[in-house]
ROPAFI-431255 format. One line per field, with one value per atom (N, C-alpha, C): residue in three letters; residue number from 1; atom name; x, y, z. Coordinates in nm, 4 decimals, padded with zeros to 6 digits. Example, Ala and Ser with C-alpha at 12.3 -4.5 7.8 and 13.67 -1.06 7.14 Angstrom:
// residues 2
r	c(ALA,ALA,ALA,SER,SER,SER) .
k	c(1,1,1,2,2,2) .
a	c(N,CA,C,N,CA,C) .
px	c(01.3190,01.2300,01.3200,01.2850,01.3670,01.2900) .
py	c(-00.5690,-00.4500,-00.3300,-00.2250,-00.1060,00.0030) .
pz	c(00.7800,00.7800,00.7800,00.7080,00.7140,00.7870) .
//
This chain:
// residues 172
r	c(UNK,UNK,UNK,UNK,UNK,UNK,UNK,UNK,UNK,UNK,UNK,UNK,UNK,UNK,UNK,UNK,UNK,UNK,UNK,UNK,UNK,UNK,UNK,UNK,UNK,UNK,UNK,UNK,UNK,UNK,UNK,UNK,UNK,UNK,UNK,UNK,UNK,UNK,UNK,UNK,UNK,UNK,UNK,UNK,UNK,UNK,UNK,UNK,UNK,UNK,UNK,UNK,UNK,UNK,UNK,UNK,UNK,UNK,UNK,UNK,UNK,UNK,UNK,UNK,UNK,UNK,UNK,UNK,UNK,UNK,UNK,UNK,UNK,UNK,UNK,UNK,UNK,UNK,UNK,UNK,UNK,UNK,UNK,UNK,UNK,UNK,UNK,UNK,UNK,UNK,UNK,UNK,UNK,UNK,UNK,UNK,UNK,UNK,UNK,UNK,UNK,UNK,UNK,UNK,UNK,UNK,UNK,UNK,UNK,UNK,UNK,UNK,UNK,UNK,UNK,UNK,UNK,UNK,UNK,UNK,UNK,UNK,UNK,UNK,UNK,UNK,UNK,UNK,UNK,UNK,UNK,UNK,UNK,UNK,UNK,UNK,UNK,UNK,UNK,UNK,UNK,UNK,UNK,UNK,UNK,UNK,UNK,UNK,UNK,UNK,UNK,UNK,UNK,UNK,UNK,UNK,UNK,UNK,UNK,UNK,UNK,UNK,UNK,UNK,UNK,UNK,UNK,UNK,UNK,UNK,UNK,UNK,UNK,UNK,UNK,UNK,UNK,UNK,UNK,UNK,UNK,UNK,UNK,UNK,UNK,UNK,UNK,UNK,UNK,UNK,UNK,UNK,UNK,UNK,UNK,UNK,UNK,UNK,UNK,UNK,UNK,UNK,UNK,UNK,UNK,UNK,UNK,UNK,UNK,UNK,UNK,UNK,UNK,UNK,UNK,UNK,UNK,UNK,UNK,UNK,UNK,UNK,UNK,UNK,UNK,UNK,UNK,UNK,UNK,UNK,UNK,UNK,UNK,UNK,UNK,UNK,UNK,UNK,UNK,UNK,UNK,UNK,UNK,UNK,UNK,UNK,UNK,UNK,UNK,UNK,UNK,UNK,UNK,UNK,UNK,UNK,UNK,UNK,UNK,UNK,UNK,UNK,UNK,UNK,UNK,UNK,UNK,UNK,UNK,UNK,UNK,UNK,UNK,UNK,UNK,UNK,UNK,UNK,UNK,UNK,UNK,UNK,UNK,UNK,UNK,UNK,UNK,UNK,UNK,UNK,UNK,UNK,UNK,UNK,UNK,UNK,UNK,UNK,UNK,UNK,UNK,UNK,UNK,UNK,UNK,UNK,UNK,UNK,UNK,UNK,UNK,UNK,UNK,UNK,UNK,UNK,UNK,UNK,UNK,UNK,UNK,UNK,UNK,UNK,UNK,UNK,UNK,UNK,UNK,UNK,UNK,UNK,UNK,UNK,UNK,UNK,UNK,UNK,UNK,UNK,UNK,UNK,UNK,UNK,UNK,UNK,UNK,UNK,UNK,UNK,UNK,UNK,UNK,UNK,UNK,UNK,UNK,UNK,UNK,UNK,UNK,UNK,UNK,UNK,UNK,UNK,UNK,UNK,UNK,UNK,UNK,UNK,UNK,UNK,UNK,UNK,UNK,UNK,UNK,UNK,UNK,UNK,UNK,UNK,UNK,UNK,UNK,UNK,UNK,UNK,UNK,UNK,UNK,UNK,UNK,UNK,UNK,UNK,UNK,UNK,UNK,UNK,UNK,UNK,UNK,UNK,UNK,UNK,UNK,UNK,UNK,UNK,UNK,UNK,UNK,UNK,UNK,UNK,UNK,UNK,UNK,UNK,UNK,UNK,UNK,UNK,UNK,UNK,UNK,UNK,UNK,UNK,UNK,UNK,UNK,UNK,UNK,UNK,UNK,UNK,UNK,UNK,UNK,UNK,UNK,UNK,UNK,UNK,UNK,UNK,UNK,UNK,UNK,UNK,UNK,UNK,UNK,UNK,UNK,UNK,UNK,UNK,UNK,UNK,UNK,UNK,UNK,UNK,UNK,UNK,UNK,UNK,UNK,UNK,UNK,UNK,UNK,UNK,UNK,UNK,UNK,UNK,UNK,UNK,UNK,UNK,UNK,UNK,UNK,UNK,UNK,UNK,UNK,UNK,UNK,UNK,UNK,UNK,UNK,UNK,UNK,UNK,UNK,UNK,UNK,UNK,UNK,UNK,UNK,UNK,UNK,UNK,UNK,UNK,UNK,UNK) .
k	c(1,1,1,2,2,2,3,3,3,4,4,4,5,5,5,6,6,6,7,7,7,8,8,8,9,9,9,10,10,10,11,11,11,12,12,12,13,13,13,14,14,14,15,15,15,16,16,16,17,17,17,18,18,18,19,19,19,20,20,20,21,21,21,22,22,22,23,23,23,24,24,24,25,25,25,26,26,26,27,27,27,28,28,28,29,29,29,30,30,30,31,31,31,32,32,32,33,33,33,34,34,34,35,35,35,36,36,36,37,37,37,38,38,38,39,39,39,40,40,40,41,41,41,42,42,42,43,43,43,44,44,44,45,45,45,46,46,46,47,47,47,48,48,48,49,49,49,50,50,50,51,51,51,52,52,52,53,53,53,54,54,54,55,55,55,56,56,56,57,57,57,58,58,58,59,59,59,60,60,60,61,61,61,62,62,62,63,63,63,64,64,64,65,65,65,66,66,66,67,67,67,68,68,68,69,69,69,70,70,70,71,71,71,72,72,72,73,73,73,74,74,74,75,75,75,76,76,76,77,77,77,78,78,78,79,79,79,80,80,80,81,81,81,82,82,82,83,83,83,84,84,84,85,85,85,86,86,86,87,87,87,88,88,88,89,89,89,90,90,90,91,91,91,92,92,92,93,93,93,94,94,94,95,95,95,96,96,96,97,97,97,98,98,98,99,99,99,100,100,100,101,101,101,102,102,102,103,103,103,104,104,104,105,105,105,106,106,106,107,107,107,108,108,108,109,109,109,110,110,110,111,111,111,112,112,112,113,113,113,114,114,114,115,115,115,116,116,116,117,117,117,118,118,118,119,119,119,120,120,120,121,121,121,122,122,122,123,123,123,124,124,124,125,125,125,126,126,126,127,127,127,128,128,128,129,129,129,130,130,130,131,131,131,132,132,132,133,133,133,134,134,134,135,135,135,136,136,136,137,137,137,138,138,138,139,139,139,140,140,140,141,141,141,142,142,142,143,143,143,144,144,144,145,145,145,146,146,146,147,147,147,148,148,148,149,149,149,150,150,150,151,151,151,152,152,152,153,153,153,154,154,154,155,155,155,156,156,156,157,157,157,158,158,158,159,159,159,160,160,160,161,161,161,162,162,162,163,163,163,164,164,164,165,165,165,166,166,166,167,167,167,168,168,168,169,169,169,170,170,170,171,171,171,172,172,172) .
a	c(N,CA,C,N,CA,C,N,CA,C,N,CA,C,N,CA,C,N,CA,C,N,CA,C,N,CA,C,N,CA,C,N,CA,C,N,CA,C,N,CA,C,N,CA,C,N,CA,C,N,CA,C,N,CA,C,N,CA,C,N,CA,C,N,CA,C,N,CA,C,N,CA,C,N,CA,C,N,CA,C,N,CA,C,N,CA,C,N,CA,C,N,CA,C,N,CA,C,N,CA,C,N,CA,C,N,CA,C,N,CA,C,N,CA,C,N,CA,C,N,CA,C,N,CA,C,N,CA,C,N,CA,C,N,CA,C,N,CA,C,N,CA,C,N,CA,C,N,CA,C,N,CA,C,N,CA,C,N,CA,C,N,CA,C,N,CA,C,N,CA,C,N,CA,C,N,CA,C,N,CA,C,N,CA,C,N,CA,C,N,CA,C,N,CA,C,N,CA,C,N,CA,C,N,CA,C,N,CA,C,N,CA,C,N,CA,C,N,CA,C,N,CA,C,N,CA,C,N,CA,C,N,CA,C,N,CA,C,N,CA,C,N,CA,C,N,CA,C,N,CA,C,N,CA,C,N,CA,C,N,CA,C,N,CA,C,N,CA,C,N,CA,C,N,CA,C,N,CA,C,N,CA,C,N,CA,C,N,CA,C,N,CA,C,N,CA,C,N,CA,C,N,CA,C,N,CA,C,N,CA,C,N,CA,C,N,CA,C,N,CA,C,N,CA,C,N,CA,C,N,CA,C,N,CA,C,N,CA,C,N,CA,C,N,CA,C,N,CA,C,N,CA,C,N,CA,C,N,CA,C,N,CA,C,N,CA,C,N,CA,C,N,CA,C,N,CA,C,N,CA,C,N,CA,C,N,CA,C,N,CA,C,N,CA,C,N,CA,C,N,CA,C,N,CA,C,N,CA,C,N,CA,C,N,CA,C,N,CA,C,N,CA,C,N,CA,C,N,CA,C,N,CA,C,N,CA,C,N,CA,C,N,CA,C,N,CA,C,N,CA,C,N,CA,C,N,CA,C,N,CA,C,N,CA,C,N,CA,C,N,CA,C,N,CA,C,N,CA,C,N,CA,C,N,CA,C,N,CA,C,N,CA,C,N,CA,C,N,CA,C,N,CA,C,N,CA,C,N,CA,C,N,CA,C,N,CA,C,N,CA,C,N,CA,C,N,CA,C,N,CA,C,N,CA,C,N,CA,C,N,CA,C,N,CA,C,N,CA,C,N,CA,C,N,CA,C,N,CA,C,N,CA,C,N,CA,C,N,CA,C,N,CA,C,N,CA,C,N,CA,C,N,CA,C,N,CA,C,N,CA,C,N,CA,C,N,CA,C,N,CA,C) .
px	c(09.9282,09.9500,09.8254,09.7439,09.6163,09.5499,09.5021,09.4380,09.4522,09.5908,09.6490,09.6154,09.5976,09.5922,09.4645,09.3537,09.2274,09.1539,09.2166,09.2311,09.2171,09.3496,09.3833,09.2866,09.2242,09.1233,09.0495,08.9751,08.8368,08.7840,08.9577,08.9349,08.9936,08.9700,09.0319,09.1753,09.2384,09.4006,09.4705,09.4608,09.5012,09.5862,09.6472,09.7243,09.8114,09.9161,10.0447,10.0379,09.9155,09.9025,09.8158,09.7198,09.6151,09.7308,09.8384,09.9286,10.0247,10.0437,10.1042,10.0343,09.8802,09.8308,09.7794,09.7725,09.7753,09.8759,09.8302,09.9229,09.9304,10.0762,10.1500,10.0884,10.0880,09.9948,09.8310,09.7931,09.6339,09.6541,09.7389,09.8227,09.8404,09.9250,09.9467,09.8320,09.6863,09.5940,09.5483,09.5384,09.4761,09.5419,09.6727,09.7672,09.7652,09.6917,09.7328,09.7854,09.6570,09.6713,09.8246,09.9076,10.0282,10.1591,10.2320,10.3135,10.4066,10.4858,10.5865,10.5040,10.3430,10.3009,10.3558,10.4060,10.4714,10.5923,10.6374,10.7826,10.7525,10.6287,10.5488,10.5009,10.4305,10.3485,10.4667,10.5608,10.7134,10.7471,10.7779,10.8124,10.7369,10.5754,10.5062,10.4998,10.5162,10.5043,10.5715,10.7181,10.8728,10.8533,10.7903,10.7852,10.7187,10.5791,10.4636,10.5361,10.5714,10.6721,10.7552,10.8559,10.9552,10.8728,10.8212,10.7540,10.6512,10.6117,10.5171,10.6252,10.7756,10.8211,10.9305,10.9539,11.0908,10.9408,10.8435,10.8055,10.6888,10.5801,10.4806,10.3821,10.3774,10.2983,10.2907,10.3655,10.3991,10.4930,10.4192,10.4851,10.5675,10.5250,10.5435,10.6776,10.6607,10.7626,10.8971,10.8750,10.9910,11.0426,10.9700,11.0165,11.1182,11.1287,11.2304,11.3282,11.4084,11.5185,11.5687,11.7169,11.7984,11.7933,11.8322,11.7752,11.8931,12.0029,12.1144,12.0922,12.0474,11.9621,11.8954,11.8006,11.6701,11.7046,11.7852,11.8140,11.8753,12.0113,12.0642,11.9114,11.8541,11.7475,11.6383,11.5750,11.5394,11.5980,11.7624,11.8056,11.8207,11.8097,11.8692,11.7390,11.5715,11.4944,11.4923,11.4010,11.4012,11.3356,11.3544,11.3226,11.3412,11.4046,11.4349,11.5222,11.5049,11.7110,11.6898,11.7913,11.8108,11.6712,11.6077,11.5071,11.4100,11.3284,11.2391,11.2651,11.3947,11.4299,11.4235,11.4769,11.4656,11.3185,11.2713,11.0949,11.0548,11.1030,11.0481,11.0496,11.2029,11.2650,11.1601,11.1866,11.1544,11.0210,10.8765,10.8096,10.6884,10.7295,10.6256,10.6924,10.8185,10.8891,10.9184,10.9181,11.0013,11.1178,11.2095,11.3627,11.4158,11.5244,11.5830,11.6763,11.6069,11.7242,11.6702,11.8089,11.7130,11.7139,11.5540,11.5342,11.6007,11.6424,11.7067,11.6393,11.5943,11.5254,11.5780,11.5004,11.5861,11.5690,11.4022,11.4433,11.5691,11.5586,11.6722,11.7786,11.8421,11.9568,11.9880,11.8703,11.8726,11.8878,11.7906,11.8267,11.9522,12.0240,12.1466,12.2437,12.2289,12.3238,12.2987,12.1944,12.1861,12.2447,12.2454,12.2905,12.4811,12.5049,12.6324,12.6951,12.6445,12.6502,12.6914,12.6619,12.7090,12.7069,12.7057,12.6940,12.5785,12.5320,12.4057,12.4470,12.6040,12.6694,12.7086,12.7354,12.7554,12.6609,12.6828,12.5880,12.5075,12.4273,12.2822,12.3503,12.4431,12.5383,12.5720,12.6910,12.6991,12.5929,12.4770,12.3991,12.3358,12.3205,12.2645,12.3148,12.4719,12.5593,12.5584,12.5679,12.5544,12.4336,12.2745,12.1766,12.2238,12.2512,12.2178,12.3776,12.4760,12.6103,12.5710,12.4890,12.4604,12.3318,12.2413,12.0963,12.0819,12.0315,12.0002,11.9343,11.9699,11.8555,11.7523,11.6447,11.5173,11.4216,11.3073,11.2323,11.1719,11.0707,10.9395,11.1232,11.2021,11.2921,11.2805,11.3444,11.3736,11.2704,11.1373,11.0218,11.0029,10.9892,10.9446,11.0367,11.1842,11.2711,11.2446,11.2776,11.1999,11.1182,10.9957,10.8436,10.9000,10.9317,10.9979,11.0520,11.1178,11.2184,11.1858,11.0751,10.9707,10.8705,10.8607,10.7804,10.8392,10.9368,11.0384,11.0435,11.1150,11.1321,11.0241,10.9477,10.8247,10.7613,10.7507,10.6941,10.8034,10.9274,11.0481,11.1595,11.2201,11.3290,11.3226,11.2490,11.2276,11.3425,11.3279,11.4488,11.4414,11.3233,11.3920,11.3351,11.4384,11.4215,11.3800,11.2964,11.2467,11.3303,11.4471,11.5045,11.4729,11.4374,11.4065,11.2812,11.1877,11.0569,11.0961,11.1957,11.1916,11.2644,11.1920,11.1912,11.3551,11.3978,11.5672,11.6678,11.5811,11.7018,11.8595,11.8203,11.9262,12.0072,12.0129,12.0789,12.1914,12.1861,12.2030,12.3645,12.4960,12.6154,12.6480,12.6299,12.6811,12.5385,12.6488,12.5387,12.5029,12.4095,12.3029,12.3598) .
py	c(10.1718,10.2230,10.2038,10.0762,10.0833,10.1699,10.2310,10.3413,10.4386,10.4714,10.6075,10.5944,10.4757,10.4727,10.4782,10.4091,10.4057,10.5676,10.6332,10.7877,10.8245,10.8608,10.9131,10.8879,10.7290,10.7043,10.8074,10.7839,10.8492,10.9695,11.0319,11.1899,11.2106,11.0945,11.0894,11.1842,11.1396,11.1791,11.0662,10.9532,10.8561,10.8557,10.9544,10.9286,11.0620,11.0465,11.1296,11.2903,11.3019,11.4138,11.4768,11.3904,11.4661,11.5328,11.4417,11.4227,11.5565,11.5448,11.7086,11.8295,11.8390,11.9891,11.9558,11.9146,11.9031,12.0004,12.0390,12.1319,12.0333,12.0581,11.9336,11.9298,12.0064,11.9970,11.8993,11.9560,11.9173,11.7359,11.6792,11.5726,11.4803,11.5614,11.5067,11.4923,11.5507,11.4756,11.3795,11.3929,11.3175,11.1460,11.1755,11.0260,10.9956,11.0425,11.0678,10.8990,10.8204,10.6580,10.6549,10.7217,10.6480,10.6695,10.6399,10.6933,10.7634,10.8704,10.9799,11.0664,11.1015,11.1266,11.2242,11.3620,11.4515,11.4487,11.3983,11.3325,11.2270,11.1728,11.0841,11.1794,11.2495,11.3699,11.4385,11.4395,11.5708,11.4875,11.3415,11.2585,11.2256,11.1637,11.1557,11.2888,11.4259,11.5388,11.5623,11.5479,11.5270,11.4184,11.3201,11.2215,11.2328,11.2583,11.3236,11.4668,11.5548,11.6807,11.5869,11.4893,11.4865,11.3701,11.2754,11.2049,11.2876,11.3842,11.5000,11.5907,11.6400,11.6984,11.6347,11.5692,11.4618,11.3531,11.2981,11.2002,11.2066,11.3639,11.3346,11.2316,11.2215,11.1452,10.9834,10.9744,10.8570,10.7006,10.6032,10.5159,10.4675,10.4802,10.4393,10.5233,10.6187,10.7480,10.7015,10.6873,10.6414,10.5095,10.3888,10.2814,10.2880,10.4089,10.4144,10.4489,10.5087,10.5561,10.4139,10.4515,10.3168,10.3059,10.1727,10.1304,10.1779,10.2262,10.2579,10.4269,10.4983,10.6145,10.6561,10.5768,10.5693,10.5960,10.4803,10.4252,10.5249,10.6213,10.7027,10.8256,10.8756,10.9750,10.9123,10.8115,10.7841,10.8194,10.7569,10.7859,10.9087,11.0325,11.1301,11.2372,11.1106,11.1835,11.1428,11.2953,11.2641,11.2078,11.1200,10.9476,10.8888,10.8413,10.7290,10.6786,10.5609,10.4538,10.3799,10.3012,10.1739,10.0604,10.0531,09.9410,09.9999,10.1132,10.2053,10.2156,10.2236,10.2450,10.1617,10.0322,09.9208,09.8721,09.8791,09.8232,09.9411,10.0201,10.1033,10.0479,10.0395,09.9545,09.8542,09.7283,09.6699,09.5649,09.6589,09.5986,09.6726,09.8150,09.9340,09.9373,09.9321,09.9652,09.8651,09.6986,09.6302,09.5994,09.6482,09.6544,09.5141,09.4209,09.3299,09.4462,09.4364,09.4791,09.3801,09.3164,09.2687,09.3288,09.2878,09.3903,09.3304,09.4149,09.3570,09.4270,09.3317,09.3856,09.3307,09.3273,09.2876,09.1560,09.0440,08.9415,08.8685,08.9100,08.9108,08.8702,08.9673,09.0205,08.8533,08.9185,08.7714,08.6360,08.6047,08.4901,08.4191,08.5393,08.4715,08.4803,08.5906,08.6118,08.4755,08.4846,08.3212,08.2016,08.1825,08.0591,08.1044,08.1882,08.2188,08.2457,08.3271,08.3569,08.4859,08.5962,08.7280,08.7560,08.8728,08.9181,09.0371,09.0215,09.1763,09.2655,09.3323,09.4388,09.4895,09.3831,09.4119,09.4807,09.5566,09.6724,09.5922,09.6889,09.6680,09.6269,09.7061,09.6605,09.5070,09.5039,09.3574,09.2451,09.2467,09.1448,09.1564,09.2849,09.3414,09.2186,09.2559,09.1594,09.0359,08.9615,08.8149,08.7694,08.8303,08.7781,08.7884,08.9839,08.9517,08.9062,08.9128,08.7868,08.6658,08.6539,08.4780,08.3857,08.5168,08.4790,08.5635,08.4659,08.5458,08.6643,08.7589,08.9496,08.9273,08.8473,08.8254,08.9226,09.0005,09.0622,08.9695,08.8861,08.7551,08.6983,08.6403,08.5733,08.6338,08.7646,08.8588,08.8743,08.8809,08.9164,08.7929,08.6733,08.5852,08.5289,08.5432,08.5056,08.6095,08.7623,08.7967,08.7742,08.7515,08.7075,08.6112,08.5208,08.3886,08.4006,08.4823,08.5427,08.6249,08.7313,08.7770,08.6984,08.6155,08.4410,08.4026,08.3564,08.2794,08.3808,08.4895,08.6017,08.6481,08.6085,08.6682,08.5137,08.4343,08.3329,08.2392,08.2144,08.1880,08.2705,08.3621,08.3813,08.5646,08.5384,08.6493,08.7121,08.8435,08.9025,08.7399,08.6700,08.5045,08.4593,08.3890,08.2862,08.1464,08.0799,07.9472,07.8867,07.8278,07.7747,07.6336,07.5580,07.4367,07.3913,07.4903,07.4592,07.5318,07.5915,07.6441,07.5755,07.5954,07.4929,07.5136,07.5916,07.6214,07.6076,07.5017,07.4626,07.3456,07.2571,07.2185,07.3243,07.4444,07.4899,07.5632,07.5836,07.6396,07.6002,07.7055,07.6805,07.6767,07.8007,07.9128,07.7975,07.7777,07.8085,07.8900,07.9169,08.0407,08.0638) .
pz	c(10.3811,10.2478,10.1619,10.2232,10.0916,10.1146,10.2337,10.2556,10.2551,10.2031,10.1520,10.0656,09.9196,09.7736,09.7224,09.8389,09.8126,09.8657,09.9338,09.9750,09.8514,09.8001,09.6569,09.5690,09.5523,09.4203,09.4393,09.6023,09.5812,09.5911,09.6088,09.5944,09.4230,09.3408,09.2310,09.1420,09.3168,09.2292,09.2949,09.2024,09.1487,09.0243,09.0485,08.8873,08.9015,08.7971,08.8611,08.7823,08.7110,08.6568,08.7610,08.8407,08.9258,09.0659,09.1144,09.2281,09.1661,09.0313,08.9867,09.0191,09.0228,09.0196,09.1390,09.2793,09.4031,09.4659,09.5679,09.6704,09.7879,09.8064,09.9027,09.9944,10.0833,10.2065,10.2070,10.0947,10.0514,10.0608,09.9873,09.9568,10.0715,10.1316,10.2823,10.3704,10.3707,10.4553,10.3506,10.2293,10.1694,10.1823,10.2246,10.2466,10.4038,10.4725,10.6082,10.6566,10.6312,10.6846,10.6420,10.5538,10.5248,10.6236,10.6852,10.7894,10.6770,10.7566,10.7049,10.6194,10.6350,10.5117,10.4722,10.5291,10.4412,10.3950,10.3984,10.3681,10.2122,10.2298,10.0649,09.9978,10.0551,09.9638,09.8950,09.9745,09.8849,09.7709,09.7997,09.7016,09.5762,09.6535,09.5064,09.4451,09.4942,09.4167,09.2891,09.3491,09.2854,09.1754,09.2120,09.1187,08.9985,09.0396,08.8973,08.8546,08.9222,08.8333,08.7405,08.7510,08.6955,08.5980,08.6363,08.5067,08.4187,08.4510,08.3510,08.2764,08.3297,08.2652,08.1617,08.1940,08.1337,08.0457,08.0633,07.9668,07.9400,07.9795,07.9528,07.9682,08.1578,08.2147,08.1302,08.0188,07.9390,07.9897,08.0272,08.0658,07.9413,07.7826,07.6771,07.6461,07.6985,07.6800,07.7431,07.8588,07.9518,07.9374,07.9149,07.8443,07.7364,07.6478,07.5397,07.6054,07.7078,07.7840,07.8618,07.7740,07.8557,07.9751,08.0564,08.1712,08.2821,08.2118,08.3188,08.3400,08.2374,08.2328,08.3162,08.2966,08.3739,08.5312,08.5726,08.6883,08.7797,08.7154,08.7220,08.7676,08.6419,08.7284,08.8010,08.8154,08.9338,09.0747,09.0854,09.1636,09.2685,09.1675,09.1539,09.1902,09.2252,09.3056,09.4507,09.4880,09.6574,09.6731,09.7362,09.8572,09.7651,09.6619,09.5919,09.5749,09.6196,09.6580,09.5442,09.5846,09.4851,09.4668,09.6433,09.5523,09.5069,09.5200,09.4779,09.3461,09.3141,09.1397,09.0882,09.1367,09.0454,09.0749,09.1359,09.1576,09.0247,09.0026,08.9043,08.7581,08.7607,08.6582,08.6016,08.7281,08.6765,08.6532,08.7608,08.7756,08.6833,08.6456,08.5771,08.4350,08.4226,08.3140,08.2598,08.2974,08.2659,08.2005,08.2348,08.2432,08.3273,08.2442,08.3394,08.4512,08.5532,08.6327,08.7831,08.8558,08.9836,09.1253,09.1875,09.2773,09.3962,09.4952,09.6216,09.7241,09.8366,09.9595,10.0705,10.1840,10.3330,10.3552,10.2501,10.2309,10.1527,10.0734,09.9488,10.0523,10.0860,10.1909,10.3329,10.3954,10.4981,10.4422,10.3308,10.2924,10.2695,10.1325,10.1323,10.1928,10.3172,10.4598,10.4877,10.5240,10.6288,10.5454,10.4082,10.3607,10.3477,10.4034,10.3808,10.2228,10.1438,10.0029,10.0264,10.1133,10.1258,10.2342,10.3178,10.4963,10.4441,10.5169,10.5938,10.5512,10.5861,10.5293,10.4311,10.3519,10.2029,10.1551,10.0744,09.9806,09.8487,09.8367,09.8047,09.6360,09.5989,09.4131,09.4543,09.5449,09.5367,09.5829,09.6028,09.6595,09.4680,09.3759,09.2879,09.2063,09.1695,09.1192,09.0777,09.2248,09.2536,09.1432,09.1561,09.0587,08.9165,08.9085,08.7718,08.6856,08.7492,08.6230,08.6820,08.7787,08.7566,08.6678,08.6489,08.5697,08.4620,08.3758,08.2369,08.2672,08.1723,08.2168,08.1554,08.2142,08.1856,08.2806,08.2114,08.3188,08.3896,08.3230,08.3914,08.4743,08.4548,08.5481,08.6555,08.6607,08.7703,08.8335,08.8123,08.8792,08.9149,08.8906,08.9829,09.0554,09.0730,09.1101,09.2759,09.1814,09.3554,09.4182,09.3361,09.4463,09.5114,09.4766,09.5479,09.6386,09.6472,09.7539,09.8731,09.7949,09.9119,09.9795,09.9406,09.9924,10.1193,10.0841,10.1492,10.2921,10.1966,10.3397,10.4170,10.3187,10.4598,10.5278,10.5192,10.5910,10.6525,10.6109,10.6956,10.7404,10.6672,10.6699,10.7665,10.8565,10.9569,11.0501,11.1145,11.1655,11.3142,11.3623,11.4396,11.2902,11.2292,11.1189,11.1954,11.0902,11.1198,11.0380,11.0516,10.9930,10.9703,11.1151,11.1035,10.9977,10.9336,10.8413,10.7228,10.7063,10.5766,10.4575,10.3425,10.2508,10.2184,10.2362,10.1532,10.3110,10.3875,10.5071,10.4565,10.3429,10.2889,10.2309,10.1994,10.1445,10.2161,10.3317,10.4420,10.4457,10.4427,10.4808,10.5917,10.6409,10.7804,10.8862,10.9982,11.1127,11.1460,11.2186,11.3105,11.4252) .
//
């Protein structure tokens, strides 16, 4: 992905007004290092259309639109799920909303707090009626979490070295 982004700088469309007057195809070699690239190129297309037409390439713009709003048309573009939206939310826009990923997920599977299966709202849930809707909370609460998940809490977890092994309900 950095070499899709550092692509983009240095053909200087780096920015979602340049990614608007691009022709998809053109786009797609220009992202090539990125896997699925035409399948990204459709998306970032979709994306700079709809942030140029709805807010005037304006991050300031879109910041004024409520966060359940927001969330809702995010959604409502192509390739964009739930954590894509809330990473939108809440890492560009800052909006309390919290983000959930596959660390997220494993962790508190493994401490027995939820299962794998449960959906991406209820794992959503659990954070935010249990923590104040702070943005700086939510953002470092996930880094933390993407920490954890990436240096212990792997598809083989190291359970025996990881710092949150007291916490641990469920056996393995």
């Amino acid at each position: 992905m950095e070499q899709a982004i550092s692509a983009l700088k240095k053909r200087g469309k780096l920015s979602f007004k340049a990614v608007a007057t691009t022709d998809e195809k053109e786009l797609a070699k220009i992202i090539r290092p990125a896997r699925f690239l035409n399948q990204k190129a459709r998306a970032l297309k979709k994306y700079a259309d709809y942030f140029g037409e709805k807010y005037r390439y304006s991050i300031i713009n879109m910041k004024k639109r409520e966060l359940w709003l927001l969330r809702e048309e995010l959604l409502s573009l192509y390739r964009i799920g739930p954590e894509t939206a809330d990473s939108i939310l809440l890492y560009a826009l800052e909006k309390p909303i919290f983000v959930i990923d596959v660390y997220t997920k494993r962790i508190l599977s493994r401490h027995g707090f939820l299962n794998m299966e449960d959906s991406y709202d209820d794992y959503q849930k659990l954070f935010m009626e249990n923590l104040p809707g702070d943005v700086r909370l939510y953002n470092e609460y996930h880094a933390l979490l993407v920490h954890i998940g990436n240096q212990f809490c792997k598809p083989k977890p190291l359970c025996d070295i990881c710092p949150l092994q007291t916490l641990r309900s469920v056996p393995y």
